[in-house]
N, C-alpha and C positions, 0 to 999 in steps of 0.2 A: 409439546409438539415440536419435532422437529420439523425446520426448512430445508426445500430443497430448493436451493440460489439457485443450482442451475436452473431447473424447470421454470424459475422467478422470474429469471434474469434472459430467457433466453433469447427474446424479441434485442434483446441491446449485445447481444455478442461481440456484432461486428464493432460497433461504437467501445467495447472493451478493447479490444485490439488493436482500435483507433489509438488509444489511451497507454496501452503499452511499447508501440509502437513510438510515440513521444517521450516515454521516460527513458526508453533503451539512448535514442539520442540522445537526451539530455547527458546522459551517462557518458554516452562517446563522446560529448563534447568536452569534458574532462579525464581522458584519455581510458577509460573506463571500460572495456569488454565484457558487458554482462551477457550470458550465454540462458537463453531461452532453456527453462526446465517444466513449470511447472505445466500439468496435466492441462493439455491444449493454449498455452500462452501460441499468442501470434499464430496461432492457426483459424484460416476462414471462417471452422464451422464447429458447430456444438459437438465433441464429442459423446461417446457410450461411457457409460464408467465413471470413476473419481479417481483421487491420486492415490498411490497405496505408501510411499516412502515420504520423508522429508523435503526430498530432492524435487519432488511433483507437486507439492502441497505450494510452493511459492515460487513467481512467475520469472525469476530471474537467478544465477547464481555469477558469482565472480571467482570463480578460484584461485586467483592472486591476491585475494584479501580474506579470501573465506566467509563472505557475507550473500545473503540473499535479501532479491528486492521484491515485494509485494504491492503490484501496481492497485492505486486505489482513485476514488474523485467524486468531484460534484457536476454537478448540473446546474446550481446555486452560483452567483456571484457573493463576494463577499457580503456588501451589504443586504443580500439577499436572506443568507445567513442570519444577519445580526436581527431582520424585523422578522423573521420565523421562530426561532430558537433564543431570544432575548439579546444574545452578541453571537457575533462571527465564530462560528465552531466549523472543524473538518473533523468529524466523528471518524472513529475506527471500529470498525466490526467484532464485538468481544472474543467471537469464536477464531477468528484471525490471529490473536493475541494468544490465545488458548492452546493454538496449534504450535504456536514456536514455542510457549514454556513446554506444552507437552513433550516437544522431540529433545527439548534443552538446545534451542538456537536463539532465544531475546535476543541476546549480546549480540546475533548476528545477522538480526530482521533489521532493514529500515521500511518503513513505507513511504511508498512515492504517491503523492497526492497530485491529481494532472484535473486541474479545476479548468472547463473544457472553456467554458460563455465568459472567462475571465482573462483567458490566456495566461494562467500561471502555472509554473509545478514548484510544490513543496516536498521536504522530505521529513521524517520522525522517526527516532528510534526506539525499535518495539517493546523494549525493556523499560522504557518512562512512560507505557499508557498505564498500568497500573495506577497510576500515581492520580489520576485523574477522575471523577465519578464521573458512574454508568448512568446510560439514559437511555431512553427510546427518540429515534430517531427517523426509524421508517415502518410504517403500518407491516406487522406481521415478522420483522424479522429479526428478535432479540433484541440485545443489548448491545450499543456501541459503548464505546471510552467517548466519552464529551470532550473532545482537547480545542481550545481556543483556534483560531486560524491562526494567531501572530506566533504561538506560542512552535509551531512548525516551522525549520529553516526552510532560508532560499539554499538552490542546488552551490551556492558557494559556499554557506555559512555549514551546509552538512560536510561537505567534500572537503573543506578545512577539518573539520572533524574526525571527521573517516578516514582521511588519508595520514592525519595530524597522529591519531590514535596507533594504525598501522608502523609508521615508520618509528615510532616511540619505543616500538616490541624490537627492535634490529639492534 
C-alpha cells in the first residue's frame, strides 16, 4: 500500500515550512543560497499535485555547488529518541533515499535534520543512508534508514565537507 504523506501530513504543513524556513538560514549563515524548488517548499498551503521532475522532488537547490537539500526533523528530543527507539536515532524516510538514487542525485542530496523541542539542525549525506539498517519508525509509513543522531553533522562539520569537497573539483 502506498502512502499518501501529503494527505498524512497535512494538519503540520505550516510547522513544515516552519522547519524549512530554519535550514534555508542555517544555510545563509554559511553564505549559502539555497533557492526554493521543491513542489510547494515555503509555500503557506497544501498544494494539488506532486512534483513531476527532480528539481520538485527536493525542497532546496544551490546551483553553485550543484547539491540539493531535503528538509527533514523531529519532534523528539534527543534523549527522547534514545528511551523510544533503544538509542538516539534521526531516521530518514526510505522512499526519500529512493528518489535521489532513482533521478542519480545521492552524491547530491544532503538532508537537513531541524529537530524543533531541541533546538538543533543536523545535516547527512544521502549517499551513506544505505549503509545503515531499515526500520519502522512511524505507524503506517514504510521504512526509514535508522541512522544514530551523532552519527549526523553539525551545519559546520557538513559545510567543512561540502564546501571542502567542492573547492577540491577546481
Amino acid at each position: 500500500m502506498m502512502v499518501d504523506f501529503k494527505q498524512k501530513f497535512q494538519n503540520q504543513w505550516e510547522h513544515s515550512n516552519k522547519r524549512e524556513h530554519i535550514a534555508r538560514l542555517w544555510l545563509q549563515l554559511f553564505g549559502i543560497e539555497a533557492k526554493p524548488c521543491g513542489f510547494g517548499t515555503l509555500y503557506p498551503d497544501p498544494l494539488q499535485g506532486y512534483h513531476r521532475n527532480p528539481m520538485e522532488k527536493f525542497d532546496f537547490y544551490v546551483p553553485e555547488l550543484k547539491l540539493y537539500f531535503e528538509v527533514t526533523g523531529t519532534y523528539w528530543k534527543k534523549h527522547e529518541s534514545a528511551k523510544r527507539l533503544k538509542k538516539p536515532l534521526l531516521p530518514i524516510l526510505k522512499a526519500k533515499v529512493d528518489a535521489a538514487f532513482y533521478y542519480g542525485l545521492s552524491k547530491r542530496v544532503w538532508f537537513i535534520a531541524v529537530c524543533d523541542c531541541q533546538g538543533e539542525v543536523r545535516l547527512f549525506p544521502c549517499n551513506r543512508a544505505p549503509q545503515y539498517p531499515l526500520g519502522h519508525y512511524a505507524k503506517g509509513e514504510g521504512e526509514y534508514y535508522m541512522i544514530p543522531w551523532d552519527d549526523w553533522l553539525t551545519p559546520l562539520q557538513a559545510m567543512n565537507r561540502i564546501l571542502g569537497r567542492v573547492w577540491e573539483g577546481y
